[in-house]
N, C-alpha and C positions, 0 to 999 in steps of 0.2 A: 504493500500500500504506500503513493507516494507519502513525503512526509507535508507537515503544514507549511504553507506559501510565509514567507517572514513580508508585512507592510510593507516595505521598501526595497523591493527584490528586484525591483525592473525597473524603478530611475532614483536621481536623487533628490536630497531632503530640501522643505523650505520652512519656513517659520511664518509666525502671525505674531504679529503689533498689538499693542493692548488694542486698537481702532480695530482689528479685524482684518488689517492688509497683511497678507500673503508676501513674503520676499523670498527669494534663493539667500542663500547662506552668501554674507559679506555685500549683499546689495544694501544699499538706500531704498526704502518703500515709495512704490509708486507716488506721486502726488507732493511729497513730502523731499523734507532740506536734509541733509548728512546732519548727522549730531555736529555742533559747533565746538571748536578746539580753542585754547586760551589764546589764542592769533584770531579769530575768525570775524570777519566782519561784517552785519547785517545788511541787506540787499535794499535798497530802497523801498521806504514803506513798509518794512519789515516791523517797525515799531507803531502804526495803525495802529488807533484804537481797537479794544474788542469790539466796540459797538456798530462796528464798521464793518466788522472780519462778517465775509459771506460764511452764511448757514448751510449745513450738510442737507442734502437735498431728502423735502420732508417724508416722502413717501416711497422709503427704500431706493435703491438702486441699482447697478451692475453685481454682482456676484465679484467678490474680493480675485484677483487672479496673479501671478506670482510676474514677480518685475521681468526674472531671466526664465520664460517656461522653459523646465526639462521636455528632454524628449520624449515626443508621445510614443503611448505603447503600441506596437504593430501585432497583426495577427501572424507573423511570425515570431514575435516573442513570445505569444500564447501557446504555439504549438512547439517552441524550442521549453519552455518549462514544462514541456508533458515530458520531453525527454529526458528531461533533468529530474523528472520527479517532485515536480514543486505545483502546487495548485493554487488558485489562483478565485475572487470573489469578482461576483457580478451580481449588481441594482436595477431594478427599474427607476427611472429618476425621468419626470417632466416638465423641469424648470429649472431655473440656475441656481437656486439656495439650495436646496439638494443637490444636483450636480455636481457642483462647487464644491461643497459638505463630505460629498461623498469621495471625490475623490483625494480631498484632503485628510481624509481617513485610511487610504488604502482601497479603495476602490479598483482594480484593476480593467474591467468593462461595467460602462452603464448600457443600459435595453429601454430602448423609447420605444417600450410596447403599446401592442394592440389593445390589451388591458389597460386604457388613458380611456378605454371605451368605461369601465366599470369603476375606475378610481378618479377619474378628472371630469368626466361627459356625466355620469350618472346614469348609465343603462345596465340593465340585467347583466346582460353577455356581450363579447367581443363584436362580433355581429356589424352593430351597428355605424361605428368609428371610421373614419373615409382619410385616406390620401390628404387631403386640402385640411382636415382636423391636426393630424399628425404632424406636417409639415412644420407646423410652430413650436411644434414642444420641441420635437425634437434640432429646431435651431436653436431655440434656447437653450439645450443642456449641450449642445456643440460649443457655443460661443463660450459657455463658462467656464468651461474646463482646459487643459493645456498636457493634461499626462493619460486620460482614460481612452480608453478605446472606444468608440461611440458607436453602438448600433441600432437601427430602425426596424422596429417591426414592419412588413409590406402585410397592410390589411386584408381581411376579407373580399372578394371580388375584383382585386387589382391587379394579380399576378395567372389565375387561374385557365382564363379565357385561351392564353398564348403565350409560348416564347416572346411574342414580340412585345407584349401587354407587360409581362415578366422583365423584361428590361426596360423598357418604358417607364414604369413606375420604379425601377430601382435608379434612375440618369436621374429623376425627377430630387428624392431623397435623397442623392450625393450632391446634387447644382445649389437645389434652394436650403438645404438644410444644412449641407456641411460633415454629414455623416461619415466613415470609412467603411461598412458594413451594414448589410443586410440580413435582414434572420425571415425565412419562410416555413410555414410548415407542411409537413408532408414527406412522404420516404422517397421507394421507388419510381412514385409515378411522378415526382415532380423534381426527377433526377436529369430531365431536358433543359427546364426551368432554371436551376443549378447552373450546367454548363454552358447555359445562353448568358446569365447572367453574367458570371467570372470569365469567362471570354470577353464580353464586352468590359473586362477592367474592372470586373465589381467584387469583391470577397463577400461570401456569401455562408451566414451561418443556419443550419440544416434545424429542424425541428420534428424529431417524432416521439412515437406512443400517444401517450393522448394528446390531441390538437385539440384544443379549443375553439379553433372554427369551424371544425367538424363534429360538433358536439352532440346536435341533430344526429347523424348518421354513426353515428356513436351510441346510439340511445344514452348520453348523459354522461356524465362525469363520473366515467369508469378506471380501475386499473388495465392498463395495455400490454400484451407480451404475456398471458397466464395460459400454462398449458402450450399448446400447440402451436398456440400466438407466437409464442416467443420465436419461433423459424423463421415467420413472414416480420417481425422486428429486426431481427439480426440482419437477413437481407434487405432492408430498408438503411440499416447503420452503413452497410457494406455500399449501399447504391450510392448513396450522399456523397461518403467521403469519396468514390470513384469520380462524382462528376463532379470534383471539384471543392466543393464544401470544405474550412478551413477548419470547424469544429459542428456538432452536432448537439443540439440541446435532446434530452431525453425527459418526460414528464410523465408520471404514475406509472414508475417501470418499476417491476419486481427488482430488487439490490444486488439479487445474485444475475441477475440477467443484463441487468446496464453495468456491473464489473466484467462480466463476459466481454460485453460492446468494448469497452474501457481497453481492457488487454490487450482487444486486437485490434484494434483503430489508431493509427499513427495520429488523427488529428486528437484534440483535447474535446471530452464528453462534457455536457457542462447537466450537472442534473439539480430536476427543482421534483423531492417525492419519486427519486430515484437512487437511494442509498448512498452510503459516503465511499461508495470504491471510484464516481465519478473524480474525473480531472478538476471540477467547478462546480460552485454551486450559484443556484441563481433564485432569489426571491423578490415579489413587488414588496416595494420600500415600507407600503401602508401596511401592508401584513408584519414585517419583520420588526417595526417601529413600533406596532400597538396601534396606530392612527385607526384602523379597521376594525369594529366591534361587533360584537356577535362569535358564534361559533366557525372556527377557522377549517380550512383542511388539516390532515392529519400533516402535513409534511410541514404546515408555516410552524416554525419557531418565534414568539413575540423576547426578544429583548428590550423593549421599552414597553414604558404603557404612555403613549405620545397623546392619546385620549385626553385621561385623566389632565397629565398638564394643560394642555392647553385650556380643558373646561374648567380648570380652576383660574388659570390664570383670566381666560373672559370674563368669568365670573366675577372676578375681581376688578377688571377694568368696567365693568355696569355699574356695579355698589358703589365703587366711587365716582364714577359719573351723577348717576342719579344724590349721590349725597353729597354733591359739591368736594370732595377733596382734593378730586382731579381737578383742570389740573392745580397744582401748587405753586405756590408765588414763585418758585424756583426755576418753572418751567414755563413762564409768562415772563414777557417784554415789559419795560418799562417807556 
């Protein structure tokens, strides 16, 4: 079994300012003067009143990003740490304060999934989320970032129709959004799909066992690969990586059956409710954070309860609204 991936395995480090900017080691933060040395002399108007000095702009702004970005991660460094035995974390992220967040934690790939249908749009299932929906997130979590690997889910009905429809919509997700990768789902049969894409210069990450836009035809949110299944899975693992596919996501796959996959597949498996013999593991950020309540699948792990925070913290910011405390003389102009 490989061993655990260490944070910082594929670039290097940066720090954060008590402000929240991001530098590389031995830079000056964006925006901001070098610390001043007993020689140093003030820049004109450097002695402005406060009352003077422009206000941080009031309703959030860019996602903090590092003065010297390291270099971003390629999907050949994903598939040189299979070989090394090093595994590797992947987020759903649809905006750039996660994005940001995330990859300033270690984040090695974010997934601007199709699931923005259930966690950002507000519908049941994947389904209903389009091309022109996605586009945006996923430029926002492109722009924020400078070390992650950025991949785009290709929706429901966009890739399906044709190879040509297939590339089409993946030219579209690299132009306007900025993305380096695509993730489709589907085995053998959309093993055309694949090699039309990465020919036309697109890395393309594979998605089988349960798909979720096949869920209809799936009769439902089932385990994939039990029993006899598991031959026509294997040959699906086997098809992907042949036509191309840099890695293969695996979902409600039996653990002894995605370490099989695992073994013998040079690319990196990335499994979500697919055992830990995968190369990756991959969860939406709302489930692993706790943001998402109610009864989970069995596979999400909650590390935070991100709920709870923030409804106490709202809750907090009403009380003091309605009772006058907010805001405080401290926080008001004179």
């Amino acid at each position: 079994m490989p061993e655990a991936a260490q944070p910082n395995q594929f670039t290097t480090t940066s720090s954060t300012d008590t402000n929240g900017n991001v530098t590389a080691a031995g830079s000056t933060p964006a925006g901001g003067n070098a610390p001043a040395g007993p020689n140093a002399t003030a820049s004109p108007g450097a002695t402005a009143g406060a009352a003077s000095a422009e206000q941080p702009a009031p309703y959030g702004g860019p996602a903090s990003a590092p003065a010297a970005p390291p270099r971003r991660i390629r999907t050949l460094d994903l598939i040189k740490a299979k070989a090394e035995g090093r595994r590797w974390a992947m987020l759903t992220s649809y905006d750039q304060y996660t994005a940001a967040l995330f990859e300033q934690a270690g984040v090695e790939a974010l997934l601007i999934g199709d699931s923005a249908a259930n966690n950002v749009y507000g519908h049941a299932t994947t389904l209903p989320v389009t091309v022109d929906e996605l586009i945006p997130l996923a430029r926002a979590v492109a722009s924020a970032t400078a070390r992650a690997l950025i991949v785009a889910d290709l929706p429901f009905g966009s890739y399906e129709i044709s190879d040509e429809q297939a590339v089409a919509t993946a030219v579209r997700f690299m132009k306007e959004a900025g993305v380096h990768a695509v993730k489709l789902e589907g085995g053998a049969r959309m093993a055309s799909r694949i090699k039309a894409i990465t020919t036309a210069g697109i890395p393309v990450m594979a998605h089988i066992g349960f798909t979720p836009q096949a869920e209809h035809n799936l009769g439902g949110y089932k385990v994939q690969g039990r029993g006899e299944a598991g031959t026509e899975l294997l040959e699906d693992a086997r098809a992907v990586a042949e036509a191309g596919a840099f890695s293969v996501v695996m979902e409600m796959v039996p653990s002894g059956l995605a370490g099989q996959v695992t073994a013998e597949l040079a690319i990196p498996t990335v499994g979500i409710g697919a055992g830990a013999d995968c190369d990756a593991q991959v969860l939406v950020w709302q489930d692993m954070a706790g943001l998402r309540t109610g009864r989970a699948p069995r596979f999400v792990k909650r590390y935070a309860d991100l709920h709870s925070v923030l409804a106490e913290a709202v809750g907090r910011y009403v009380e003091e609204v309605k009772s006058g405390v907010f805001p405080e003389p401290e926080r008001s102009f004179d």
